[in-house]
py3Dmol code that shows the C-alpha trace and the ligand (Angstrom):
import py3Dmol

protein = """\
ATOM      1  CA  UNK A   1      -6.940   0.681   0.917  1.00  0.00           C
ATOM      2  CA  UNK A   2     -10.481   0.530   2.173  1.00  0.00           C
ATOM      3  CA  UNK A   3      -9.104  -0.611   5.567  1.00  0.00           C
ATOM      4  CA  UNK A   4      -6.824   2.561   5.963  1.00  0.00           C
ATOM      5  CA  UNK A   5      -9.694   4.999   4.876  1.00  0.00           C
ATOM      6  CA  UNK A   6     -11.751   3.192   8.011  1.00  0.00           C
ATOM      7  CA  UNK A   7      -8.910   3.496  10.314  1.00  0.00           C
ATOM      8  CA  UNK A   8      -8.324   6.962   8.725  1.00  0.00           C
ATOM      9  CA  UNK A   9     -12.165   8.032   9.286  1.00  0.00           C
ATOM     10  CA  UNK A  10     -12.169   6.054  12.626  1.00  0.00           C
ATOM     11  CA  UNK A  11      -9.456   8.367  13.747  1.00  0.00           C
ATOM     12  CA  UNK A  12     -11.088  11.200  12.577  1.00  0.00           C
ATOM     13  CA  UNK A  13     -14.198  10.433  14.594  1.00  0.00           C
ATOM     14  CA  UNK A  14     -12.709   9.286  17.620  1.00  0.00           C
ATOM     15  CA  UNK A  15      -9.199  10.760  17.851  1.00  0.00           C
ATOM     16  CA  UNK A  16      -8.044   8.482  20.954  1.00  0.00           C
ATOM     17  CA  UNK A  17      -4.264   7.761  20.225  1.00  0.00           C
ATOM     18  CA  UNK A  18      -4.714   3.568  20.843  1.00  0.00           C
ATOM     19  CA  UNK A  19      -7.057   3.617  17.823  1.00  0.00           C
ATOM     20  CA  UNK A  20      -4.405   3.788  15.466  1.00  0.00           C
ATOM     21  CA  UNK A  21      -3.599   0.687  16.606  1.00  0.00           C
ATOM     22  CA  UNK A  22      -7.093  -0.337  14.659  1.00  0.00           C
ATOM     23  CA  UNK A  23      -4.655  -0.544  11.412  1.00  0.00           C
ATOM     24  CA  UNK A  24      -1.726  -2.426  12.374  1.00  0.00           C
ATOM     25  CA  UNK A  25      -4.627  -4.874  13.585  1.00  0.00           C
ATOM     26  CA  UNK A  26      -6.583  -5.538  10.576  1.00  0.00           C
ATOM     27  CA  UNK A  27      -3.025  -5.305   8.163  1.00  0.00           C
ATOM     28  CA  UNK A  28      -2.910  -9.080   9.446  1.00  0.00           C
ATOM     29  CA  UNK A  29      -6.497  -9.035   7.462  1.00  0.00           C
ATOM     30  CA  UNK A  30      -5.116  -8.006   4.445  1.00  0.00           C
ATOM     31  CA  UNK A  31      -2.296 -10.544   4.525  1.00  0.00           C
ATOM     32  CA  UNK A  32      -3.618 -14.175   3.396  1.00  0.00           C
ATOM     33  CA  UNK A  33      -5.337 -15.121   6.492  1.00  0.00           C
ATOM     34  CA  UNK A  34      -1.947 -14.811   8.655  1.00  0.00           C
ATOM     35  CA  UNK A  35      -2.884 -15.705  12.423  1.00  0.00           C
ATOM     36  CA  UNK A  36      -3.736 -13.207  14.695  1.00  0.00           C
ATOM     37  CA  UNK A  37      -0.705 -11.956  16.333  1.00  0.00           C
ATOM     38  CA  UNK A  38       0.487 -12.765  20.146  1.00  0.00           C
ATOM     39  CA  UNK A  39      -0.565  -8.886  21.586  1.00  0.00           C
ATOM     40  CA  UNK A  40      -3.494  -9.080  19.681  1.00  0.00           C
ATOM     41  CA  UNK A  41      -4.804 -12.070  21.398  1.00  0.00           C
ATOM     42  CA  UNK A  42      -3.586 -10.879  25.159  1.00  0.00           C
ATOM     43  CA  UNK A  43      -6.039  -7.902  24.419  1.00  0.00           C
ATOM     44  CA  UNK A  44      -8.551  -9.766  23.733  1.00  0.00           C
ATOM     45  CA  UNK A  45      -8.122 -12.404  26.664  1.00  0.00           C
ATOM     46  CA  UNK A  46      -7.657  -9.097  28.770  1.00  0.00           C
ATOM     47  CA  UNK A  47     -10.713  -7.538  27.319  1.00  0.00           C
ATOM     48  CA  UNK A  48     -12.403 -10.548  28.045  1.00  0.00           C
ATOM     49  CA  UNK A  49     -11.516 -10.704  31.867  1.00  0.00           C
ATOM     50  CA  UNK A  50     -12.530  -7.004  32.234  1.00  0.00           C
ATOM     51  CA  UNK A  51      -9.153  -5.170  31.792  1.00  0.00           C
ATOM     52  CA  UNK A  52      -8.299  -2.394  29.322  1.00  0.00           C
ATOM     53  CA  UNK A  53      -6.304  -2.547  26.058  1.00  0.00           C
ATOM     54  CA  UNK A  54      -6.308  -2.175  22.780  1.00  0.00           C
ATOM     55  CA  UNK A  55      -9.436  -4.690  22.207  1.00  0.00           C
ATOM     56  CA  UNK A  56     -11.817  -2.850  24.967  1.00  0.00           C
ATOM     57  CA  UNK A  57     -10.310   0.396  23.318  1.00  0.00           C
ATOM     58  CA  UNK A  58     -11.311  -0.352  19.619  1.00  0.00           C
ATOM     59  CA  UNK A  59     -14.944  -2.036  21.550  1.00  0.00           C
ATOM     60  CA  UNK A  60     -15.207   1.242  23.013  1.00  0.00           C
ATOM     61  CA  UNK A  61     -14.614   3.512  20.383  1.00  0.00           C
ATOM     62  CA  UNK A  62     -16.725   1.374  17.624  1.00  0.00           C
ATOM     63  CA  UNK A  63     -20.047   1.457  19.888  1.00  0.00           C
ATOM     64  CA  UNK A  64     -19.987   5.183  19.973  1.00  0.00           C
ATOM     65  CA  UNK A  65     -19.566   5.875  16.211  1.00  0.00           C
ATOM     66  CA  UNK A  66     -22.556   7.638  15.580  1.00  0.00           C
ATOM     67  CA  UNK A  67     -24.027   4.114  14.344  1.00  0.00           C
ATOM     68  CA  UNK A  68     -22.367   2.127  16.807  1.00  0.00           C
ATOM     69  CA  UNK A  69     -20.365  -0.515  14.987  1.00  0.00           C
ATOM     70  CA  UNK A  70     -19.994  -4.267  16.808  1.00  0.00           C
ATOM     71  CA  UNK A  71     -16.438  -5.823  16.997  1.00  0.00           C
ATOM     72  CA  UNK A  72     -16.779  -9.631  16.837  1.00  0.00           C
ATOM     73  CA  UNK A  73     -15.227 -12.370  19.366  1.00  0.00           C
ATOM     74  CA  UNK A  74     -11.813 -12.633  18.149  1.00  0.00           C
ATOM     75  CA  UNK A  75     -12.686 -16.522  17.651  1.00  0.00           C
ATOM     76  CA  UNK A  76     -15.168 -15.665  15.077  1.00  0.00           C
ATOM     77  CA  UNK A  77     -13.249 -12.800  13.279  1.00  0.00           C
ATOM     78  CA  UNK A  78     -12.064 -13.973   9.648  1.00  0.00           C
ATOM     79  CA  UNK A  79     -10.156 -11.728   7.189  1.00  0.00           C
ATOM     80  CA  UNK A  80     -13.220 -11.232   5.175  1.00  0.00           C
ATOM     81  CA  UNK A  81     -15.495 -10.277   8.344  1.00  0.00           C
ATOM     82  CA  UNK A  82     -12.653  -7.805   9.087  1.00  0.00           C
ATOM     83  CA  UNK A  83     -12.824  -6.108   5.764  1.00  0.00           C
ATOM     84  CA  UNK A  84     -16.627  -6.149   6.077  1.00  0.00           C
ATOM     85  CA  UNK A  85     -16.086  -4.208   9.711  1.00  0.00           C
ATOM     86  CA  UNK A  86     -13.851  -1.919   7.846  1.00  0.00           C
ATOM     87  CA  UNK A  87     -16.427  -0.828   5.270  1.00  0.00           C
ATOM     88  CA  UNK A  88     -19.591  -0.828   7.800  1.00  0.00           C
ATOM     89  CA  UNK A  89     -17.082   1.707   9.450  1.00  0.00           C
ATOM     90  CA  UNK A  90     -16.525   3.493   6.536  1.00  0.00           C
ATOM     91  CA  UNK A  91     -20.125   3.802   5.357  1.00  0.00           C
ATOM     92  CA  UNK A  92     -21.005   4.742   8.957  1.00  0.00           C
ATOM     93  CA  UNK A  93     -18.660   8.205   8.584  1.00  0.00           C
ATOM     94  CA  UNK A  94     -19.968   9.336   5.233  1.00  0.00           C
ATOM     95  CA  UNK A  95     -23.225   8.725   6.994  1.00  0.00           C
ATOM     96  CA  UNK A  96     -22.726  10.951   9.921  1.00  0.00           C
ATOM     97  CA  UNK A  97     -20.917  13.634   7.803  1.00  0.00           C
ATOM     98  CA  UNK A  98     -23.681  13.155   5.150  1.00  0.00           C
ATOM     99  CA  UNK A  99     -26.195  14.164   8.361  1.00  0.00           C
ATOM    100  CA  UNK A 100     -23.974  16.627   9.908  1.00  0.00           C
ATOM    101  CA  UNK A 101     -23.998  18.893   6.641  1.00  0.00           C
ATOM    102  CA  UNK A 102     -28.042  18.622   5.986  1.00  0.00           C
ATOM    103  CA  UNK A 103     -28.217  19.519   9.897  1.00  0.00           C
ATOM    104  CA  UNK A 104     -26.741  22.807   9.807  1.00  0.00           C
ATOM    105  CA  UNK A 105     -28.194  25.945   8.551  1.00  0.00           C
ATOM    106  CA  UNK A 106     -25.042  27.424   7.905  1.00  0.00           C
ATOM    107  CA  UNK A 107     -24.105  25.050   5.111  1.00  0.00           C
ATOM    108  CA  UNK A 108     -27.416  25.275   3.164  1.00  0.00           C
ATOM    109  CA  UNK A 109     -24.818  25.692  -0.177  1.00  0.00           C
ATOM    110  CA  UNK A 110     -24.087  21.958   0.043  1.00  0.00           C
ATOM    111  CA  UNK A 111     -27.133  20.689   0.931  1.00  0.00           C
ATOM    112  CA  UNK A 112     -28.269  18.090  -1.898  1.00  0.00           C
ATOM    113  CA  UNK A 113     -25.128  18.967  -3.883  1.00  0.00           C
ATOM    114  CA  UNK A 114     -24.647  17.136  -6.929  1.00  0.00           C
ATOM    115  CA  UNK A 115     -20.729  16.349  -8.177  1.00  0.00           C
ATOM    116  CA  UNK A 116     -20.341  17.118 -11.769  1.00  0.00           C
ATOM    117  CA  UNK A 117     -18.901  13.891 -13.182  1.00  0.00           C
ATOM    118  CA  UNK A 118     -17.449  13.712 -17.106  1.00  0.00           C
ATOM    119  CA  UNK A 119     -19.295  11.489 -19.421  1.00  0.00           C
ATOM    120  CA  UNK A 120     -21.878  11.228 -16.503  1.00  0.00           C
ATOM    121  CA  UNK A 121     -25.135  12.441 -14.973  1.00  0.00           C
ATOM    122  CA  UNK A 122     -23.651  14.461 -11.896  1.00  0.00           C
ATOM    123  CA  UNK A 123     -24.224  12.603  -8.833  1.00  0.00           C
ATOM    124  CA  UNK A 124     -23.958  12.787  -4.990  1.00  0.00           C
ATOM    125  CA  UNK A 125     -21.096  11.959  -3.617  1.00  0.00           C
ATOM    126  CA  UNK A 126     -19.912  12.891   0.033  1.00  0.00           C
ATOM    127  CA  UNK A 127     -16.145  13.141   0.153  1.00  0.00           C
ATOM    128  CA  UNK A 128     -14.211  14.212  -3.236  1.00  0.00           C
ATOM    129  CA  UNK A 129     -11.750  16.579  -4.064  1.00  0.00           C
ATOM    130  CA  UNK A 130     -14.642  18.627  -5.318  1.00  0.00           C
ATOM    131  CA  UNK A 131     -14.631  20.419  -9.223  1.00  0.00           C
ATOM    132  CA  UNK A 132     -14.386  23.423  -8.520  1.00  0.00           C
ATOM    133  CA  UNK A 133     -11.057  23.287  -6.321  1.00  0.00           C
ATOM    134  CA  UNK A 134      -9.268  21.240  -9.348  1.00  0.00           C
ATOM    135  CA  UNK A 135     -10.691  24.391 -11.830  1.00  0.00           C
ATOM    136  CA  UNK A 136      -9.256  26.988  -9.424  1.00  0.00           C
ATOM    137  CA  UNK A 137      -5.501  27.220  -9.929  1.00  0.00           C
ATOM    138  CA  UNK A 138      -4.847  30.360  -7.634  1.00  0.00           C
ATOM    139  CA  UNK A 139      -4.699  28.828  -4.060  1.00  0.00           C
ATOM    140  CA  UNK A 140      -5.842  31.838  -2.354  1.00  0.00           C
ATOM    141  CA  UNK A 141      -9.088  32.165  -4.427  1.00  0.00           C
ATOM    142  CA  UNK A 142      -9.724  27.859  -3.763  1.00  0.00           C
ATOM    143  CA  UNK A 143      -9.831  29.114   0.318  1.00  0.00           C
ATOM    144  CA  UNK A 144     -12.136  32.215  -0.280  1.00  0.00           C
ATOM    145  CA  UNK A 145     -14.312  29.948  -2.391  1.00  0.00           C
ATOM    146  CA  UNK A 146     -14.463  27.592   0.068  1.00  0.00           C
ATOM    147  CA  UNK A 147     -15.244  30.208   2.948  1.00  0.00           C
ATOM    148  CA  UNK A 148     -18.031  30.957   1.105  1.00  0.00           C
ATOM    149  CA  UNK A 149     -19.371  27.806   0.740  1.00  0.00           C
ATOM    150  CA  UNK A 150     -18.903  26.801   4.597  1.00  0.00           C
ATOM    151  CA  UNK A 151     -20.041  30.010   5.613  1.00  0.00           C
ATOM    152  CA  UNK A 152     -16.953  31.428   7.142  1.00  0.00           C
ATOM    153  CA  UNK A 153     -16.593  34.795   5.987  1.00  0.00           C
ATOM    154  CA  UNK A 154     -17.223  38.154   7.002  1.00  0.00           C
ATOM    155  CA  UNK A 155     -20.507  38.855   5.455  1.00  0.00           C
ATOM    156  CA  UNK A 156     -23.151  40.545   7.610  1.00  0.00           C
ATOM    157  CA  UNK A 157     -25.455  37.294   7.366  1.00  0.00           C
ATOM    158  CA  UNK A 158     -22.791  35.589   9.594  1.00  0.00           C
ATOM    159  CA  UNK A 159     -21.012  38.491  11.425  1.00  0.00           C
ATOM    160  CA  UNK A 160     -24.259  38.998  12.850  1.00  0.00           C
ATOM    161  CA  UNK A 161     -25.366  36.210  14.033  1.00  0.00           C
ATOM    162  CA  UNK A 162     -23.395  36.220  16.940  1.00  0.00           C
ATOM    163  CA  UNK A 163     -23.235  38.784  19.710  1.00  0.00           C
ATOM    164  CA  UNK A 164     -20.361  41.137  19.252  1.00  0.00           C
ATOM    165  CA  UNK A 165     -18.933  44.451  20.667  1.00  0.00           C
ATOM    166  CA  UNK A 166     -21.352  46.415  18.725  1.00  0.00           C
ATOM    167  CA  UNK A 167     -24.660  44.684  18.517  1.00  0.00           C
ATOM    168  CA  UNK A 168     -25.190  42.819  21.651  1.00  0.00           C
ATOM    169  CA  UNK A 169     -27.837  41.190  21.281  1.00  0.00           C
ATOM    170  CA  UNK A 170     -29.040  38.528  18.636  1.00  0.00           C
ATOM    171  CA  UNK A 171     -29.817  40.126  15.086  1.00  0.00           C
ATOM    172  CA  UNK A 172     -32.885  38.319  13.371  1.00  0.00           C
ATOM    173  CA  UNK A 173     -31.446  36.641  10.161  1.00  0.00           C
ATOM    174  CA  UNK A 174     -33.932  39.249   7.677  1.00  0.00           C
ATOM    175  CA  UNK A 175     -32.342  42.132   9.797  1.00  0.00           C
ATOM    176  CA  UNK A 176     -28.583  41.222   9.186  1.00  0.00           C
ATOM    177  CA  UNK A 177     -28.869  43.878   6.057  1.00  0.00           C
ATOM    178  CA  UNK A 178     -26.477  44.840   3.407  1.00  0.00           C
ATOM    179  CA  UNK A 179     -23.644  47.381   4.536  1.00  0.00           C
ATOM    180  CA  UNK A 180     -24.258  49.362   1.327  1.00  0.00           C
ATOM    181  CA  UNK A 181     -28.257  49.881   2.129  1.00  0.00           C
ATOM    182  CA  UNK A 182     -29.969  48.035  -0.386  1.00  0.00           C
ATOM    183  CA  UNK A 183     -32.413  47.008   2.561  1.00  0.00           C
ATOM    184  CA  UNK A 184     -31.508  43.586   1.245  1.00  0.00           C
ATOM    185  CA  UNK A 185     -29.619  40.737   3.684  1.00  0.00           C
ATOM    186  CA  UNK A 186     -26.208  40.839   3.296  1.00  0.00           C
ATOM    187  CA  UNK A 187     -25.723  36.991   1.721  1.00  0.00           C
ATOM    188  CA  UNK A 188     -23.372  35.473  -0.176  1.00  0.00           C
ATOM    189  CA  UNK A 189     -25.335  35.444  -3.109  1.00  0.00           C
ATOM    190  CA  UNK A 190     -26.533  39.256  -2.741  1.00  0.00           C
ATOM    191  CA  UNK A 191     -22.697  40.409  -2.424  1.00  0.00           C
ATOM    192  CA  UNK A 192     -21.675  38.488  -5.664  1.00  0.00           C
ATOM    193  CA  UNK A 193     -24.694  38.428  -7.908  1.00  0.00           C
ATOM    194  CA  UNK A 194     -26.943  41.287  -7.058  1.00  0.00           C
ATOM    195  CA  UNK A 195     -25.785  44.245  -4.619  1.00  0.00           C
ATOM    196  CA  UNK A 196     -25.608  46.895  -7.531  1.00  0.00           C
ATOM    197  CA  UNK A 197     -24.718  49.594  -4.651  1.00  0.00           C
ATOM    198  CA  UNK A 198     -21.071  49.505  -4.907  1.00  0.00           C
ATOM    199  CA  UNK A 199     -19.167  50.655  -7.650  1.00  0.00           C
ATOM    200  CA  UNK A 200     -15.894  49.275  -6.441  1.00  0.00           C
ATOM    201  CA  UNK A 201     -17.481  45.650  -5.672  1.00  0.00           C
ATOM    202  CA  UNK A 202     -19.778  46.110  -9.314  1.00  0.00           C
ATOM    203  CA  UNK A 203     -16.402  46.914 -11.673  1.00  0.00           C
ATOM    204  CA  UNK A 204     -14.892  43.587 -10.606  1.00  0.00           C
TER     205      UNK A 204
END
"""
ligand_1 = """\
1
ZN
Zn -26.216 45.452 -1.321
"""
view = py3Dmol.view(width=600, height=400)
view.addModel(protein, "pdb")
view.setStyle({"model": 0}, {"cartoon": {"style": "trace"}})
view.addModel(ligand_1, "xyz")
view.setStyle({"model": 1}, {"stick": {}})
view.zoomTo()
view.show()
């Protein structure tokens, strides 16, 4: 299991078709030590005389995760160095997603998010089918929430932060202002907690 959530994060990272290949590779891993299969070896020996394949592929593709990962010599790779790849992988990709989320502005709402967790002190976790989504049972309202959260919605303090028909040039962030007048940004957190100025929006 932790080999396919590697190859499945690998893929993710670095989409190149041959990496899916990465799997059927390290299944030999999983299986009692079997011995390397016949391909496997040729791409190796290829790899190893300058010629591509599925070894310089998975070389390739490993050294530009965004903490390059190093794929032993075949002759030195065991089953248990192989599962150890798969995790350093693994961690490598929560890493990089961990530091792609604190990087951008635009997801401030999950930065230094803590899961709720039952019979536990709430904790950080990267990737999980997150609380709120399992409380939510209308599908529609699990998308808007998470438009919200990601930023992708049509609130002024995103709709103007790029240049559009009407306001071409760049709109400072404390000038992107609530469409109602309250002289306030338009945020997600002024819209649903404290914009008083609509009636309509206020009822519900
Ligand atoms: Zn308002």
């Amino acid at each position: 299991m932790a080999l396919f959530a590697a190859w499945y994060l690998l893929v993710q990272v670095s989409p190149q078709s041959s990496v899916k290949s990465f799997r059927g590779y390290f299944h030999l891993a999983e299986g009692c030590g079997a011995r390397w299969s016949a391909s496997l070896e040729d791409s190796f020996n290829r790899y190893q005389s300058g010629h591509q394949g599925y070894w310089m592929d998975l070389t390739l593709v490993l050294g530009k995760l965004w903490q390059p990962v190093v794929l032993p010599s075949l002759t030195v790779l065991t089953p248990e160095k192989c599962i150890a790849l798969a995790k350093e992988v693994h961690t490598t990709a929560l890493k990089f997603l961990d530091a792609e989320v604190h990087a951008s502005t635009r997801l401030y709402m999950l930065h230094g998010r803590l899961e709720p967790l039952k019979d536990e002190v709430p904790k950080k976790i990267t990737v999980v089918l997150r609380h709120y989504l399992q409380l939510v049972t209308n599908s529609n309202h699990r998308k808007a929430i998470t438009r919200l959260l990601v930023s992708q919605h049509p609130l002024a303090i995103e709709r103007m932060r790029y240049k559009q028909r009407y306001h071409r040039v760049e709109v400072l962030r404390d000038q992107r202002l609530c469409r109602f007048g309250c002289r306030e940004v338009e945020t997600v957190e002024h819209a649903l907690f404290f914009c008083k100025k609509s009636a309509a929006l206020v009822s519900r």
